[in-house]
PQR file with spaces between the fields and no chain letter, atoms N, CA, C, O and H, PARSE charges and radii, in Angstrom:
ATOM       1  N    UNK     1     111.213   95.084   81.407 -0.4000 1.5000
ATOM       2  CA   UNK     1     111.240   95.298   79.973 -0.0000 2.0000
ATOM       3  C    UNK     1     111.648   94.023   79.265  0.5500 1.7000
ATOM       4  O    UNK     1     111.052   93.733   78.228 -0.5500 1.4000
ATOM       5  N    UNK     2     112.856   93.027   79.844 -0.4000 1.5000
ATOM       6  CA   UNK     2     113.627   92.108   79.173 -0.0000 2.0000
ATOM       7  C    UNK     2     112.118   91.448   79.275  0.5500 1.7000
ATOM       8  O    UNK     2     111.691   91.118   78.168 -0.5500 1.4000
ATOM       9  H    UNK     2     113.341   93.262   80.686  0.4000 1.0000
ATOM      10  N    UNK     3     111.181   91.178   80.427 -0.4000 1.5000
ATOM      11  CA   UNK     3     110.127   89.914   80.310 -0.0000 2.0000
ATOM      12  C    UNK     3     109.371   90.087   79.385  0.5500 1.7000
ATOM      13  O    UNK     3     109.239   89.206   78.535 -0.5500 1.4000
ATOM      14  H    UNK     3     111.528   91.446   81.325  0.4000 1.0000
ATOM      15  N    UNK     4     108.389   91.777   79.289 -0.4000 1.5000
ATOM      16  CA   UNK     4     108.045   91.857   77.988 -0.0000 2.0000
ATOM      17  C    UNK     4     108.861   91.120   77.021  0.5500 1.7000
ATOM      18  O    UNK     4     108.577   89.924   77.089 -0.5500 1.4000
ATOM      19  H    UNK     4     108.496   92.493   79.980  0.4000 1.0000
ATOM      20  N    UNK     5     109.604   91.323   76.301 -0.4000 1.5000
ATOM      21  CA   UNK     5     109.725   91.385   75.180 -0.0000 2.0000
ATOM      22  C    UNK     5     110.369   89.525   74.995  0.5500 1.7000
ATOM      23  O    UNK     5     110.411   88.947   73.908 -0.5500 1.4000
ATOM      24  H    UNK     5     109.835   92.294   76.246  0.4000 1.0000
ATOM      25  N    UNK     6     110.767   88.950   76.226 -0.4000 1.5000
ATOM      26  CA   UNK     6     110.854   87.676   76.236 -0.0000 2.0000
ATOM      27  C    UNK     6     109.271   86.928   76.433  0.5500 1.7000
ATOM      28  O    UNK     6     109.171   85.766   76.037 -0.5500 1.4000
ATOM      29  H    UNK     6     110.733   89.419   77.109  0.4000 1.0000
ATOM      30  N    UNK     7     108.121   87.561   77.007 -0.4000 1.5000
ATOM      31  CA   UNK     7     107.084   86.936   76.547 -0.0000 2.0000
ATOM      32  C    UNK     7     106.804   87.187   75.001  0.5500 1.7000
ATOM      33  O    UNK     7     106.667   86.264   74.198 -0.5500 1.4000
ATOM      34  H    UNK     7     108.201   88.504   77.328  0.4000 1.0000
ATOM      35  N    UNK     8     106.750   88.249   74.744 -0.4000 1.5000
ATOM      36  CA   UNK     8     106.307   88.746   73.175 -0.0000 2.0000
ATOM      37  C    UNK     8     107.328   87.531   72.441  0.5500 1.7000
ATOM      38  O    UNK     8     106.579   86.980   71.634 -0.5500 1.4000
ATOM      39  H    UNK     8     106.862   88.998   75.396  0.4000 1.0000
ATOM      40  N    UNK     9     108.212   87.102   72.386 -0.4000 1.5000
ATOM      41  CA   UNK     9     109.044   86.317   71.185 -0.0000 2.0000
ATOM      42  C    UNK     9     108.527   84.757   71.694  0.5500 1.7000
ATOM      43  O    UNK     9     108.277   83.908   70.838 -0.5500 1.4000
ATOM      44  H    UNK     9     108.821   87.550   73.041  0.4000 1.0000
ATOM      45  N    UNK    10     108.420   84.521   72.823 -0.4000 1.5000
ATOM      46  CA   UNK    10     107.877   82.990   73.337 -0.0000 2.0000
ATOM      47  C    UNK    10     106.556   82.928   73.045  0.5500 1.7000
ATOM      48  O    UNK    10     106.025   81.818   73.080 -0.5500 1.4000
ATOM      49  H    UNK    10     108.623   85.210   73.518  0.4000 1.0000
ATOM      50  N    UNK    11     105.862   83.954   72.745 -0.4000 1.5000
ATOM      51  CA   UNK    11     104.265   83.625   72.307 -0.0000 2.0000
ATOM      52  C    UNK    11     103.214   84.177   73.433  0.5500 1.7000
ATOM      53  O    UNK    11     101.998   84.284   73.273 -0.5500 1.4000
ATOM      54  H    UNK    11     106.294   84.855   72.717  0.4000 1.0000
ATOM      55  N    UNK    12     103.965   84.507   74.617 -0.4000 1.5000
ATOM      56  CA   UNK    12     102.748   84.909   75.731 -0.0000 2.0000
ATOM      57  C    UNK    12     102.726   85.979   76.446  0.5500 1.7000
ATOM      58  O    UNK    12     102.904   86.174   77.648 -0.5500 1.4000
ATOM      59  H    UNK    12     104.952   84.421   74.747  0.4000 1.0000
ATOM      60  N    UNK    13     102.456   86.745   75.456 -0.4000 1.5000
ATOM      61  CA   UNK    13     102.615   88.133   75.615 -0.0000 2.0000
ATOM      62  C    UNK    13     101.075   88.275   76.409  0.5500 1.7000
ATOM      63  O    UNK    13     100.041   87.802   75.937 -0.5500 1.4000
ATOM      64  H    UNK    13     102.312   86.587   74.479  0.4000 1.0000
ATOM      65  N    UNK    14     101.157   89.009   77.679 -0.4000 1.5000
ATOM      66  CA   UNK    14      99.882   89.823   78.318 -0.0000 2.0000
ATOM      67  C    UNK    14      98.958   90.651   77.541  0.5500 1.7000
ATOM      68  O    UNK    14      99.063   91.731   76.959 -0.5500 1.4000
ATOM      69  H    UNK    14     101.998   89.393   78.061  0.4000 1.0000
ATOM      70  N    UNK    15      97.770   89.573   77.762 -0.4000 1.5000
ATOM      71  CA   UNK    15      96.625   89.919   76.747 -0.0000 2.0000
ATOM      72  C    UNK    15      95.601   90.953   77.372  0.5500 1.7000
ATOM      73  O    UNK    15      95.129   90.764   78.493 -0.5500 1.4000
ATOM      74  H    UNK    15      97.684   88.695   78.234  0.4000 1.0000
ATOM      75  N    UNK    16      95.370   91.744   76.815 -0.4000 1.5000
ATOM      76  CA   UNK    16      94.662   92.894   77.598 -0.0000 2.0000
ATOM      77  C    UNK    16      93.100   92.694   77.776  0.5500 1.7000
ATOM      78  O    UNK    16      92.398   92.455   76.794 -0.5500 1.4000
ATOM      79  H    UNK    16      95.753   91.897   75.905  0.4000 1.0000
ATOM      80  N    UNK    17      92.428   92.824   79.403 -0.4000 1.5000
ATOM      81  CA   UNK    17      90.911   92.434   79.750 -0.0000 2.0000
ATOM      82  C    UNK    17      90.149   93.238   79.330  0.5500 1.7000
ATOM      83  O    UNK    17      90.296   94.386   79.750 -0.5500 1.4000
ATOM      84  H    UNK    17      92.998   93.018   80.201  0.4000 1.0000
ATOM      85  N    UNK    18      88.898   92.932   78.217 -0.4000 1.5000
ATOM      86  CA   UNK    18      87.964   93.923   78.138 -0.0000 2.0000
ATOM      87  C    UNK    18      87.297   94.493   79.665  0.5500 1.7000
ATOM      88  O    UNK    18      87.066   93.741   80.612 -0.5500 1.4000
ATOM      89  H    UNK    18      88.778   92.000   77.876  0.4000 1.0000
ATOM      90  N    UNK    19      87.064   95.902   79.665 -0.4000 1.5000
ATOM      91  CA   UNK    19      87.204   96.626   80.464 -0.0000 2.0000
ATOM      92  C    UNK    19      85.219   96.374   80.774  0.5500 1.7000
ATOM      93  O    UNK    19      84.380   96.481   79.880 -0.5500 1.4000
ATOM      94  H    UNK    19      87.251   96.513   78.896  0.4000 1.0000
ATOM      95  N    UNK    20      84.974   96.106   81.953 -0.4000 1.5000
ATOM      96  CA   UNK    20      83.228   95.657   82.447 -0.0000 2.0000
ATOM      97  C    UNK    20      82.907   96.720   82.206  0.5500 1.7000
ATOM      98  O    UNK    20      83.718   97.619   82.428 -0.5500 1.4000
ATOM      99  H    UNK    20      85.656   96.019   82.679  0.4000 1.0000
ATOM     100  N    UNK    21      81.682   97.022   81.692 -0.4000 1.5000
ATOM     101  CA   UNK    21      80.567   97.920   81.444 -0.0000 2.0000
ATOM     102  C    UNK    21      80.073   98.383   82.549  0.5500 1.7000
ATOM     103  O    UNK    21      80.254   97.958   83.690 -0.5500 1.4000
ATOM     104  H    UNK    21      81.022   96.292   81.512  0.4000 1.0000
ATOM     105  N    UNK    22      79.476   99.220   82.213 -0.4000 1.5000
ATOM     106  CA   UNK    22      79.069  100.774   83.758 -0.0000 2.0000
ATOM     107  C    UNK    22      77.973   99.897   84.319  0.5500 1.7000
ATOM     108  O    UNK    22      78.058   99.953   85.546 -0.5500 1.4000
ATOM     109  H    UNK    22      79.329   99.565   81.286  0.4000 1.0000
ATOM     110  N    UNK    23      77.058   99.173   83.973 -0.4000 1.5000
ATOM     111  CA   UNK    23      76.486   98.222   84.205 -0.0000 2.0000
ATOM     112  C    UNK    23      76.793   96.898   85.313  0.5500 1.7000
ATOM     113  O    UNK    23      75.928   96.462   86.072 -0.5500 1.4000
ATOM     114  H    UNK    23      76.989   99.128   82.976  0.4000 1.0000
ATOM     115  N    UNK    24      78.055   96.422   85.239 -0.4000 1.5000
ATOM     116  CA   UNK    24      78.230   95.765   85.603 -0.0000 2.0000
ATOM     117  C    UNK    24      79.352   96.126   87.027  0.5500 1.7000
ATOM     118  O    UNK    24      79.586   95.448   88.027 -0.5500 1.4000
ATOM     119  H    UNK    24      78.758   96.776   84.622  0.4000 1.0000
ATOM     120  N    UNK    25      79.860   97.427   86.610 -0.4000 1.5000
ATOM     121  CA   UNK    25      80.638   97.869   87.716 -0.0000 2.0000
ATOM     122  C    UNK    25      79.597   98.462   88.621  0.5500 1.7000
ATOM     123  O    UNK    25      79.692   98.369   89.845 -0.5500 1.4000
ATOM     124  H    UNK    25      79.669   97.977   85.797  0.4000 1.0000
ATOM     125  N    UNK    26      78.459   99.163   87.930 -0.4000 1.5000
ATOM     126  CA   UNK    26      77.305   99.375   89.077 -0.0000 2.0000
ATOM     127  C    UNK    26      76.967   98.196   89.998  0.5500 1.7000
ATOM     128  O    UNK    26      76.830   98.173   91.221 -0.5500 1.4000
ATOM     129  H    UNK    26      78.382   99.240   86.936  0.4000 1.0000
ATOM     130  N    UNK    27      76.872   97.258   89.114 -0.4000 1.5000
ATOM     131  CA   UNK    27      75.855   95.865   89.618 -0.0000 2.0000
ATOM     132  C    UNK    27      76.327   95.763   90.809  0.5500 1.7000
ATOM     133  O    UNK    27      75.659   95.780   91.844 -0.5500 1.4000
ATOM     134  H    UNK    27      76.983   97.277   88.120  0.4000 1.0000
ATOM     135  N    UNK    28      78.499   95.558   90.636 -0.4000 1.5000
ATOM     136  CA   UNK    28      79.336   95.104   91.712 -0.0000 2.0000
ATOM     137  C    UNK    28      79.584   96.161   92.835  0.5500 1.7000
ATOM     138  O    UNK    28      80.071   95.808   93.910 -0.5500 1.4000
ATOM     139  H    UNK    28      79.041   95.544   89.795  0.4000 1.0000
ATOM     140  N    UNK    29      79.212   97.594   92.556 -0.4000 1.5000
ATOM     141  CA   UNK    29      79.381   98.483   93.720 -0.0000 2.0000
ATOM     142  C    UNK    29      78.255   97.669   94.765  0.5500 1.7000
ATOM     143  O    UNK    29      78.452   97.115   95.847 -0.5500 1.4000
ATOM     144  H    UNK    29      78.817   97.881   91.684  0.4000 1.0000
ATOM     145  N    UNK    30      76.941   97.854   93.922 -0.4000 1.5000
ATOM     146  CA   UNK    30      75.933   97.915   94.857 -0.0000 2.0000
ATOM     147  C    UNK    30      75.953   96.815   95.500  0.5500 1.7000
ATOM     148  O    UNK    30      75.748   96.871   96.713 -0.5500 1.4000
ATOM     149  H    UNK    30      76.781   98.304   93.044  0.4000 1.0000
ATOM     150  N    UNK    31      76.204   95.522   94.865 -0.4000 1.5000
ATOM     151  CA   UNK    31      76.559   94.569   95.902 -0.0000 2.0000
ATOM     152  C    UNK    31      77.235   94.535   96.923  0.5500 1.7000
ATOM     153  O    UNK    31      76.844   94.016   97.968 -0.5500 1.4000
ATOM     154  H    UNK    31      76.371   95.476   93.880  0.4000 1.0000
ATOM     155  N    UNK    32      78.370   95.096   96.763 -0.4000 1.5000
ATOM     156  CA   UNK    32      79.437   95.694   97.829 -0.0000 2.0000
ATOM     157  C    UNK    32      79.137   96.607   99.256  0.5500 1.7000
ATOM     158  O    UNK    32      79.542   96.513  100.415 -0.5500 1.4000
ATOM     159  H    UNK    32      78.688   95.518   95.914  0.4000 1.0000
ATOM     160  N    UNK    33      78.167   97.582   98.509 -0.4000 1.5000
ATOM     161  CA   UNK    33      77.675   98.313   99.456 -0.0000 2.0000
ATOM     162  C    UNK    33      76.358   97.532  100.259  0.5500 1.7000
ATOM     163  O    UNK    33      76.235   97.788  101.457 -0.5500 1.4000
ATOM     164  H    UNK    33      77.838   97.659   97.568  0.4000 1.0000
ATOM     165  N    UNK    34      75.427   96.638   99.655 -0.4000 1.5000
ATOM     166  CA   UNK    34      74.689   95.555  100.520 -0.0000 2.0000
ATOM     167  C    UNK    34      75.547   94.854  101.599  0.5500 1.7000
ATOM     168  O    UNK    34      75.370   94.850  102.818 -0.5500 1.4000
ATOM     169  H    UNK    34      75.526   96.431   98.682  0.4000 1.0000
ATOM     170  N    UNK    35      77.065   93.931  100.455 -0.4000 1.5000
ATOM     171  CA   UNK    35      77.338   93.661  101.842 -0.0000 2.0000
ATOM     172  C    UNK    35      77.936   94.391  102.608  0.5500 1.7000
ATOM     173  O    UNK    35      77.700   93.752  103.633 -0.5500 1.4000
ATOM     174  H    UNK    35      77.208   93.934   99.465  0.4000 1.0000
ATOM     175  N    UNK    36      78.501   95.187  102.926 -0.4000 1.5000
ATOM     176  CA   UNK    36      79.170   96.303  103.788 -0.0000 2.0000
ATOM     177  C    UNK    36      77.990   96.573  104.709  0.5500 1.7000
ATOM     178  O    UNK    36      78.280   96.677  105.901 -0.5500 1.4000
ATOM     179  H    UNK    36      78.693   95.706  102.093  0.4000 1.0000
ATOM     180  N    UNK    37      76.328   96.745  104.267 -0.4000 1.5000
ATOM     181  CA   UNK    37      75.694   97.177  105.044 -0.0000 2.0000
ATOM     182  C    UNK    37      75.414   96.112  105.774  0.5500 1.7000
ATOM     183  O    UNK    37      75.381   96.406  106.969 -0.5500 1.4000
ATOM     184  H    UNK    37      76.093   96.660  103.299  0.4000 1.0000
ATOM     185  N    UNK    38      75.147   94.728  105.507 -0.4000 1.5000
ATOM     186  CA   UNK    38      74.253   93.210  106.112 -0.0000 2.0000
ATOM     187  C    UNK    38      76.135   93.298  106.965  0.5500 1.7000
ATOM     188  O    UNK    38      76.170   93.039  108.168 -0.5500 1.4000
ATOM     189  H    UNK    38      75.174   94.489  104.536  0.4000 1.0000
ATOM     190  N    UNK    39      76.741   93.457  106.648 -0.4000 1.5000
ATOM     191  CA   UNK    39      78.130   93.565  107.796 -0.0000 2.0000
ATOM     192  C    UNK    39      78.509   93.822  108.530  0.5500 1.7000
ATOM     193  O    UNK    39      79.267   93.224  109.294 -0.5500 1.4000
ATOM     194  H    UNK    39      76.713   93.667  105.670  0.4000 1.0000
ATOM     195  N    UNK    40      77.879   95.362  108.555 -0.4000 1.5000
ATOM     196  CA   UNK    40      77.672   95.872  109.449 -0.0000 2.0000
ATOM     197  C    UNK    40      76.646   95.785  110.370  0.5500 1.7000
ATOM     198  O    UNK    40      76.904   95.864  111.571 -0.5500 1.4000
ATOM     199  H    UNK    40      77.264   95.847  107.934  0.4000 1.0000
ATOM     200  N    UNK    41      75.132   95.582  109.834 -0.4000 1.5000
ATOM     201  CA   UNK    41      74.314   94.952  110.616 -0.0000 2.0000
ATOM     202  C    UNK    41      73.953   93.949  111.608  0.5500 1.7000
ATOM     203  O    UNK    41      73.031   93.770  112.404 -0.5500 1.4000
ATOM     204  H    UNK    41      74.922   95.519  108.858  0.4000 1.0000
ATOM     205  N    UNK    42      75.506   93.102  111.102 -0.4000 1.5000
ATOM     206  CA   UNK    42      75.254   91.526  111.550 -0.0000 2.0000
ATOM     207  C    UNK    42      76.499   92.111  112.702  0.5500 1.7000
ATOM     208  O    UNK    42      76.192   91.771  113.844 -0.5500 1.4000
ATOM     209  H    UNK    42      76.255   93.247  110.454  0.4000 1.0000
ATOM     210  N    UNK    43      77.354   92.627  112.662 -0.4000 1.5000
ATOM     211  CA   UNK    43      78.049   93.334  113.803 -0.0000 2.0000
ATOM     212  C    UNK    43      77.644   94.182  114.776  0.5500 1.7000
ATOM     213  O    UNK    43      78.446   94.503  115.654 -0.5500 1.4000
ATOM     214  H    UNK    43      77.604   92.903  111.734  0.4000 1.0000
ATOM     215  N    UNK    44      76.606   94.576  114.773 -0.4000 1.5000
ATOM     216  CA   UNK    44      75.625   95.350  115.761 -0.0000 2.0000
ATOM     217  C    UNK    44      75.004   94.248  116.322  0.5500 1.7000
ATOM     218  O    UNK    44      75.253   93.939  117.487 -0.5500 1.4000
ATOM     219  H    UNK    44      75.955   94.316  114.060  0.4000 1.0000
ATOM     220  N    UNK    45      74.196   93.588  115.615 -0.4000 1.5000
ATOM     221  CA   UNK    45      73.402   92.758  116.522 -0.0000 2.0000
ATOM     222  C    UNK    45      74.349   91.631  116.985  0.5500 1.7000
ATOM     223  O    UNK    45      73.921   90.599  117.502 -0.5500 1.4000
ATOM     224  H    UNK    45      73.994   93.839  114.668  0.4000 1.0000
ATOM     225  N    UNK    46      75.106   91.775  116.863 -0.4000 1.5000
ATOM     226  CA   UNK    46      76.554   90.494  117.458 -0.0000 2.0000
ATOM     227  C    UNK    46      76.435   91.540  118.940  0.5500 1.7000
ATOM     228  O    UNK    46      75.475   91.183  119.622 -0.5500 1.4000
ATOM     229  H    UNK    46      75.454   92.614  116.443  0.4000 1.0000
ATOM     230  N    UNK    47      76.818   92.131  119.241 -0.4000 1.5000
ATOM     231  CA   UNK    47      77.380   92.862  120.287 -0.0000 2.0000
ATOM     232  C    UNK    47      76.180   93.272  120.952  0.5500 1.7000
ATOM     233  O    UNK    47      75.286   93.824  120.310 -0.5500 1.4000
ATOM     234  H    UNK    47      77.598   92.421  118.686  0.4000 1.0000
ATOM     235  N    UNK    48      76.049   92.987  122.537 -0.4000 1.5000
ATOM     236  CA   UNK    48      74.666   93.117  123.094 -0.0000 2.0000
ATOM     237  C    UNK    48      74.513   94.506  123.445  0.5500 1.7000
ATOM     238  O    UNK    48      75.285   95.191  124.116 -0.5500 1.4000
ATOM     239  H    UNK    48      76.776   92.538  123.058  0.4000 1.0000
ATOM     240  N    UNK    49      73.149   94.919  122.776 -0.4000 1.5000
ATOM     241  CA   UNK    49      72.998   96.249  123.357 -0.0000 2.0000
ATOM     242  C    UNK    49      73.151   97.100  124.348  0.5500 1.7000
ATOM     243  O    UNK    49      73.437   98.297  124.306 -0.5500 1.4000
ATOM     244  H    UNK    49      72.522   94.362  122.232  0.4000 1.0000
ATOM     245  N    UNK    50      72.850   96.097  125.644 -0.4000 1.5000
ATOM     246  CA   UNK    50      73.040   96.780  126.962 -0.0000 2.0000
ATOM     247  C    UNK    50      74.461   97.815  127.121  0.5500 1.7000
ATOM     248  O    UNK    50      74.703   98.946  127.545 -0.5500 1.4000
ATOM     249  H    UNK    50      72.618   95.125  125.678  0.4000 1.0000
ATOM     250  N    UNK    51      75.151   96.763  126.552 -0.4000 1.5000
ATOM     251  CA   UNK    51      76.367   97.281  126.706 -0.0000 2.0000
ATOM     252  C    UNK    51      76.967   98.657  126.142  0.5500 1.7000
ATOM     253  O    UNK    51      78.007   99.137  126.594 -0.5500 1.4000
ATOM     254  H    UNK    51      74.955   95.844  126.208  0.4000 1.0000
ATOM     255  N    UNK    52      76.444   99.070  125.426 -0.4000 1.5000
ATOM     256  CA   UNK    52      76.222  100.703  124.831 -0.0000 2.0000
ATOM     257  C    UNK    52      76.093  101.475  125.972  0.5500 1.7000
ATOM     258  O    UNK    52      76.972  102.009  126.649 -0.5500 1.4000
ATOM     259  H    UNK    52      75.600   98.680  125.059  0.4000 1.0000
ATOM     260  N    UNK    53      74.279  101.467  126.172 -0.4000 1.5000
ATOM     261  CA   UNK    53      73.931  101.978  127.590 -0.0000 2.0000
ATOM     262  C    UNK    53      75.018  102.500  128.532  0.5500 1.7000
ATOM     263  O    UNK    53      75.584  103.584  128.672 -0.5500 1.4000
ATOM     264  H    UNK    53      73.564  101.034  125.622  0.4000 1.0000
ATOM     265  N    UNK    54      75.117  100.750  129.394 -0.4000 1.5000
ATOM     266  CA   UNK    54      75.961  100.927  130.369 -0.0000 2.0000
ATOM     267  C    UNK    54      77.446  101.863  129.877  0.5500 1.7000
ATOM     268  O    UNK    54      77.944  102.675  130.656 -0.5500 1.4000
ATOM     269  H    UNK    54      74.656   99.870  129.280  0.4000 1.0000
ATOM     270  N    UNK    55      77.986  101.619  128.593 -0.4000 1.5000
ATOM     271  CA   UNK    55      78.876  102.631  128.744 -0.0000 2.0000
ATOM     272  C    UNK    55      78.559  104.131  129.132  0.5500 1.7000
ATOM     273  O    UNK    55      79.266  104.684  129.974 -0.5500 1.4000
ATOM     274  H    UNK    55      77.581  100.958  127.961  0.4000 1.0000
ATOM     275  N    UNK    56      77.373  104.883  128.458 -0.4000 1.5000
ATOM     276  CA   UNK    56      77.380  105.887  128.530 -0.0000 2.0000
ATOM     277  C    UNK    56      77.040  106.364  129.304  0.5500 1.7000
ATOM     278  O    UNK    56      77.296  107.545  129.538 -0.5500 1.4000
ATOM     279  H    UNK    56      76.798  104.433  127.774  0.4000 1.0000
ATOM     280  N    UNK    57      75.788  105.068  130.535 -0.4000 1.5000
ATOM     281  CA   UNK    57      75.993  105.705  131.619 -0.0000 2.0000
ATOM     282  C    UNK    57      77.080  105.931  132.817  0.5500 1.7000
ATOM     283  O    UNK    57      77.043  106.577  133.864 -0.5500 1.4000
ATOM     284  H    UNK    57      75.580  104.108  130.345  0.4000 1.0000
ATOM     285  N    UNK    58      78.033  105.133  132.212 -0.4000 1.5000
ATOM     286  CA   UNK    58      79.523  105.632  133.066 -0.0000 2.0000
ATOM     287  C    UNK    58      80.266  106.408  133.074  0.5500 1.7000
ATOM     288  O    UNK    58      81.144  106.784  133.850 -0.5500 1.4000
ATOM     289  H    UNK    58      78.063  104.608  131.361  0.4000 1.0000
ATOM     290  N    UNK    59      79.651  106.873  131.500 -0.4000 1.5000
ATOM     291  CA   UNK    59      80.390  108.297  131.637 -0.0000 2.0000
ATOM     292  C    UNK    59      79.869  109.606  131.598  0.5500 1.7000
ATOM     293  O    UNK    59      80.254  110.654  131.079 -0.5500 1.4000
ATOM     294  H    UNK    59      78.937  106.567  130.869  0.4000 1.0000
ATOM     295  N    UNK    60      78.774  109.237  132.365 -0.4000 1.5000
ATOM     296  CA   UNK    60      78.073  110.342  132.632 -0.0000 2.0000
ATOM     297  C    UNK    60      78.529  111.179  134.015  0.5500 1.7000
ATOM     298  O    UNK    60      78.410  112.403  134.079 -0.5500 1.4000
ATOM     299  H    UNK    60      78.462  108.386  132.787  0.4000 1.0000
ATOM     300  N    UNK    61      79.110  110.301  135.203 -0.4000 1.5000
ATOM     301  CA   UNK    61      79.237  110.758  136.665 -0.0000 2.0000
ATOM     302  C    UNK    61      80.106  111.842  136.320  0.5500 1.7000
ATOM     303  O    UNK    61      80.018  113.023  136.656 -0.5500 1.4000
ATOM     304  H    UNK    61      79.207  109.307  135.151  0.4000 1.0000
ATOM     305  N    UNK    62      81.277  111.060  135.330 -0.4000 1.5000
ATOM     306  CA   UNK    62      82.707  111.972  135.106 -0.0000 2.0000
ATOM     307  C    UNK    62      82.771  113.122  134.087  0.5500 1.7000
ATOM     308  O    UNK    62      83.656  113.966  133.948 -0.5500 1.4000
ATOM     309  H    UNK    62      81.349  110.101  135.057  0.4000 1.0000
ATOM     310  N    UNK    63      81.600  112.951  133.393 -0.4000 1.5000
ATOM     311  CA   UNK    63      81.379  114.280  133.067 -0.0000 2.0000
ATOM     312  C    UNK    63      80.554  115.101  133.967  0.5500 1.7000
ATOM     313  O    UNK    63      80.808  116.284  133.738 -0.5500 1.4000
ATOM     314  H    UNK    63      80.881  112.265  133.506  0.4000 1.0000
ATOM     315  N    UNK    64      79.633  114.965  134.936 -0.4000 1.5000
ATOM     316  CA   UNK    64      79.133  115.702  135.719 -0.0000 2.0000
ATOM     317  C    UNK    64      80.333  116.172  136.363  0.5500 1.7000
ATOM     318  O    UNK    64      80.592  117.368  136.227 -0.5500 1.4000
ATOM     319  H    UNK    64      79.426  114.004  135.121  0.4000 1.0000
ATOM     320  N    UNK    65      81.174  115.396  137.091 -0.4000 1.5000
ATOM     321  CA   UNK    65      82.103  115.815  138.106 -0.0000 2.0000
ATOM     322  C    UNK    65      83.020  117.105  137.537  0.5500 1.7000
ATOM     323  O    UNK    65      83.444  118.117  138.095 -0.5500 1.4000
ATOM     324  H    UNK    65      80.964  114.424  137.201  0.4000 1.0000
ATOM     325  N    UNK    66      83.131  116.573  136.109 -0.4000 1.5000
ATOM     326  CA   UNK    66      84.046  117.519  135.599 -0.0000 2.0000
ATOM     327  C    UNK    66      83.391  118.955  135.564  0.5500 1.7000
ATOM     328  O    UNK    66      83.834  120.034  135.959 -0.5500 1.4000
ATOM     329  H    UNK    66      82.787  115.751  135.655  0.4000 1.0000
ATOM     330  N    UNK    67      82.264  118.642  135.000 -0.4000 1.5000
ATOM     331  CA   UNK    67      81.403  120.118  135.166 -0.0000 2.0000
ATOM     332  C    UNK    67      81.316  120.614  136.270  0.5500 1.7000
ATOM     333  O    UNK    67      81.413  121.841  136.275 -0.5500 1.4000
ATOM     334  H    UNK    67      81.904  117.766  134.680  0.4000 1.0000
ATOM     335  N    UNK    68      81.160  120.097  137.291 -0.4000 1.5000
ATOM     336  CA   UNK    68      81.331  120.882  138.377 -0.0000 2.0000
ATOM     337  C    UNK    68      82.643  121.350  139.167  0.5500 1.7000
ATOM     338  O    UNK    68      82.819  122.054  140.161 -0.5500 1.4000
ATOM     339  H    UNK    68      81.081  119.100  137.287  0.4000 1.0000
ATOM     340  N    UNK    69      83.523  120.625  138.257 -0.4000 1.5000
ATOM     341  CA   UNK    69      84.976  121.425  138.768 -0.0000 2.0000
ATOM     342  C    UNK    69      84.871  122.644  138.248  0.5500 1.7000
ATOM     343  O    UNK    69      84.906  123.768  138.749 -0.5500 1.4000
ATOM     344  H    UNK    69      83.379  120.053  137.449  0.4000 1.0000
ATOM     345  N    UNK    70      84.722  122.204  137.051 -0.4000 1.5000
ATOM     346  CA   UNK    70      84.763  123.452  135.976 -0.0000 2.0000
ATOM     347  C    UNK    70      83.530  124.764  136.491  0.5500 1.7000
ATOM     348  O    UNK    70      83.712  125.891  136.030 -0.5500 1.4000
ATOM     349  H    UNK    70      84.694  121.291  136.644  0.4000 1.0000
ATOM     350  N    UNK    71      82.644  124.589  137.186 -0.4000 1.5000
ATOM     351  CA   UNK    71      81.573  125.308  137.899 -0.0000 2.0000
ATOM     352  C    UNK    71      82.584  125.953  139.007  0.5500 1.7000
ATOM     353  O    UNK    71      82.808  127.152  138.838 -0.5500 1.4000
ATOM     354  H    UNK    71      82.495  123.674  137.560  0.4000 1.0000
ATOM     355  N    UNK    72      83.207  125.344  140.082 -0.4000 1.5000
ATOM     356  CA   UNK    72      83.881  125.425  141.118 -0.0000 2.0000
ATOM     357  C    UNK    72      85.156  126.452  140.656  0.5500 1.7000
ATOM     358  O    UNK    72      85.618  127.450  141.210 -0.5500 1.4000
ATOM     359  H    UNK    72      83.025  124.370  140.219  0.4000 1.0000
ATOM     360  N    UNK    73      85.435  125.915  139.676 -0.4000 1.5000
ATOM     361  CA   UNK    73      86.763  126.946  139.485 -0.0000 2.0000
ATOM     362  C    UNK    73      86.402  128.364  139.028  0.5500 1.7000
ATOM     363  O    UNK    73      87.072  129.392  139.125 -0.5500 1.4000
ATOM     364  H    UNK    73      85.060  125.104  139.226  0.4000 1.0000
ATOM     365  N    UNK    74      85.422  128.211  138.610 -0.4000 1.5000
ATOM     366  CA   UNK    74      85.004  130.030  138.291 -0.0000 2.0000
ATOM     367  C    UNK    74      84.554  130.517  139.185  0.5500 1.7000
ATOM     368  O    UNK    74      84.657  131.744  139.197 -0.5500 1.4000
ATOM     369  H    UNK    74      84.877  127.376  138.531  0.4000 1.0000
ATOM     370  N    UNK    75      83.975  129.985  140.148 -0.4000 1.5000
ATOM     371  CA   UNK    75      83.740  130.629  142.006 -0.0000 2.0000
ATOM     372  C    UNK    75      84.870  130.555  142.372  0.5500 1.7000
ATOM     373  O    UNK    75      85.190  131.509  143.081 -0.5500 1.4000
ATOM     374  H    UNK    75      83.892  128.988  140.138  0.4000 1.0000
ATOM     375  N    UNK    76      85.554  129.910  142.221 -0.4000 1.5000
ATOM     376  CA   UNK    76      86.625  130.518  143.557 -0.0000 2.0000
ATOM     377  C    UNK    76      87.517  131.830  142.440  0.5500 1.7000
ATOM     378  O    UNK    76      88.204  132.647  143.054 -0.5500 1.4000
ATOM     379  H    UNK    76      85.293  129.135  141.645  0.4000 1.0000
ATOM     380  N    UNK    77      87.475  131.922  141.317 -0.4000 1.5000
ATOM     381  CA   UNK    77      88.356  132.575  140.910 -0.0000 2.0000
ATOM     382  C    UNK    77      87.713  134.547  141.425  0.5500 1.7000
ATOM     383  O    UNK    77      88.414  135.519  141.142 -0.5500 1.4000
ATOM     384  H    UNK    77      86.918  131.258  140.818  0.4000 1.0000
């Protein structure tokens, strides 16, 4: 409060920003959302595809295995 009112008597009181037009806050979403997307894009193709794959085919055994516990345990029950 004291700075207010010690800017207001020194002369430099906080001048208030005209507020951007719907126009221009559109303009800056959509840019935002371009780059977010070229960001994401450029982070996919950074990272080699194979490597997806190979994950999921690793986890394929251990979900089989699991299924067949899970198969196994309702026979023996």
């Amino acid at each position: 409060m004291w700075g207010l009112i010690k800017r207001a008597v020194v002369g430099r009181a906080p001048v208030a920003q005209p507020r951007p037009s719907v126009e221009d806050r559109l303009a800056r979403l959509d840019a935002d959302i371009d780059r977010g997307i070229a960001d994401a894009r450029a982070r996919r193709l950074a990272r080699p595809a194979r490597a997806e794959h190979e994950r999921f085919n690793r986890a394929r055994p251990k979900v089989a295995e699991l299924k067949h516990a899970i198969a196994m345990q309702h026979v023996e029950l």
